[in-house]
C-alpha angles and dihedrals in degrees: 000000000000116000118250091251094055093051093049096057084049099062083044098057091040088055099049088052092256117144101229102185077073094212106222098225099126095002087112103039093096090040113044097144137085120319129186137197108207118204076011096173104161102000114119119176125143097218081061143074112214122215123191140125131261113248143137088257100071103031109135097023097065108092118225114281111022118150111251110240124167106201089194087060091065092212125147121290093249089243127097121245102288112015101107125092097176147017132197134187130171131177095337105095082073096062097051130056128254095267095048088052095044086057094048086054106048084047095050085048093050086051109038109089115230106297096012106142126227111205117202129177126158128146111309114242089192092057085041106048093045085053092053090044089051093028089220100142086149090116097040095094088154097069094031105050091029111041105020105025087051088057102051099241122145105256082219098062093052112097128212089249078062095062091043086053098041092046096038107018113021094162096067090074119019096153113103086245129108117253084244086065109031106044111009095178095050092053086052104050081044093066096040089048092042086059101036105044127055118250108272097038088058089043091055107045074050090065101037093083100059122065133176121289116174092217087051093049097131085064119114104230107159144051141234146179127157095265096058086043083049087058113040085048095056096054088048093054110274115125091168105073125152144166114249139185140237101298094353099125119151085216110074099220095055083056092072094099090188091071105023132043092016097123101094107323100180089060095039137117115208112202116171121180125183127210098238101171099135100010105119102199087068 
């Protein structure tokens, strides 16, 4: 069943005359070399390599003949220095620390030919932390139909400091009960902390207690907003960084949002950075 943001976006698009199937005839003209899906779990497309890692987790939803390919090792992207046309990454930077994620985007850079576009989304902790501050979650359907609901928790017992671990930290609580109930203290020096710290700081002493398992590879343990992805892509190379939309990519086969930005919409960050060095019009 498509999720409420998506169909929004298609009666939108229907009734601004946009096709929204988005039929592929021409999407790849200006892109006919290498593409790659990284963190690719379901996606299947032929014009696309997908990388990902081999777990529990994702038995049953990799399709047949993906590179394997552990963020959390650092090791080298397996492409040589400009091969690459496109890159695409969703929900996966949340799963894996600063320094993994530093590594995945100075590889991408080095292989990524000039002009070559790097596409990001992931949940947006921006989105995410004002909501907590103004405990206003009444948007946020994914995490409360999906998670909760389907857990049969009483939306009225789940705090705002639920939705930031669940979003940001999953593994400090990975029990079905509420924070309130689980770890009362915690809950407690959340809130003081919430109030007390900025933003990133507290975002970041969130994440500090939750580190990558392999066997608890579907966990959120990391932040983002555009300012942090402004900022780690500029160090890897990247001086052309800019926020995008739901199916806004510059790039035409990223467009496609049957295949690409389907995972929560309404709760997502897109970030796109191109690799400019040479281009003269930057």
């Amino acid at each position: 069943m498509v999720n409420d943001g998506v169909d929004v976006m298609r009666r939108f698009a229907i009734r601004s005359g946009y096709d929204y199937r988005n039929q592929e005839a021409g999407a790849y003209e200006t892109w006919q070399g290498k593409c790659i899906n990284i963190g690719a779990g379901s996606f299947s497309h032929p014009n696309w390599t997908n990388l990902d890692v081999s777990s529990d987790h994702y038995v049953g939803i990799q399709p047949a003949g993906f590179v394997e390919y552990d963020l959390t090792k650092k090791i080298p992207l397996p492409f040589e220095s400009n091969e690459l046309d496109l890159a695409y990454c969703s929900h996966t930077v949340e799963h894996i620390k600063n320094d993994d994620a530093s590594n995945l985007f100075r590889e991408v850079y080095r292989c990524l030919k000039v002009g070559g576009v790097f596409r990001i989304t992931c949940p947006n902790a921006d989105l995410f932390y004002y909501a907590a501050r103004m405990k206003n979650f009444s948007a946020f359907k994914f995490r409360t139909n999906h998670w909760f609901s389907k857990r049969n928790i009483d939306l009225d017992t789940v705090q705002p400091e639920d939705y930031l671990i669940r979003a940001f930290a999953s593994q400090i609580n990975p029990t079905n009960e509420v924070i309130e109930r689980a770890k009362p203290q915690l809950l407690k020096e959340m809130r003081a902390n919430l109030e007390e710290m900025d933003k990133a700081d507290f975002l970041d002493w969130l994440t500090s207690k939750v580190k990558f398992s392999i066997k608890n590879v579907g966990s959120h343990i990391n932040w983002w907003n555009h300012a942090k992805f402004s900022e780690l892509l500029s160090e890897a190379g990247f001086d052309a960084i800019y926020p995008s939309t739901f199916g806004g990519s510059i790039a035409a086969p990223m467009r496609n949002t049957q295949k690409f930005d389907k995972t929560v919409p309404e709760e997502s960050i897109y970030v796109e950075a191109i690799k400019t060095s040479g281009i003269p019009v930057f």
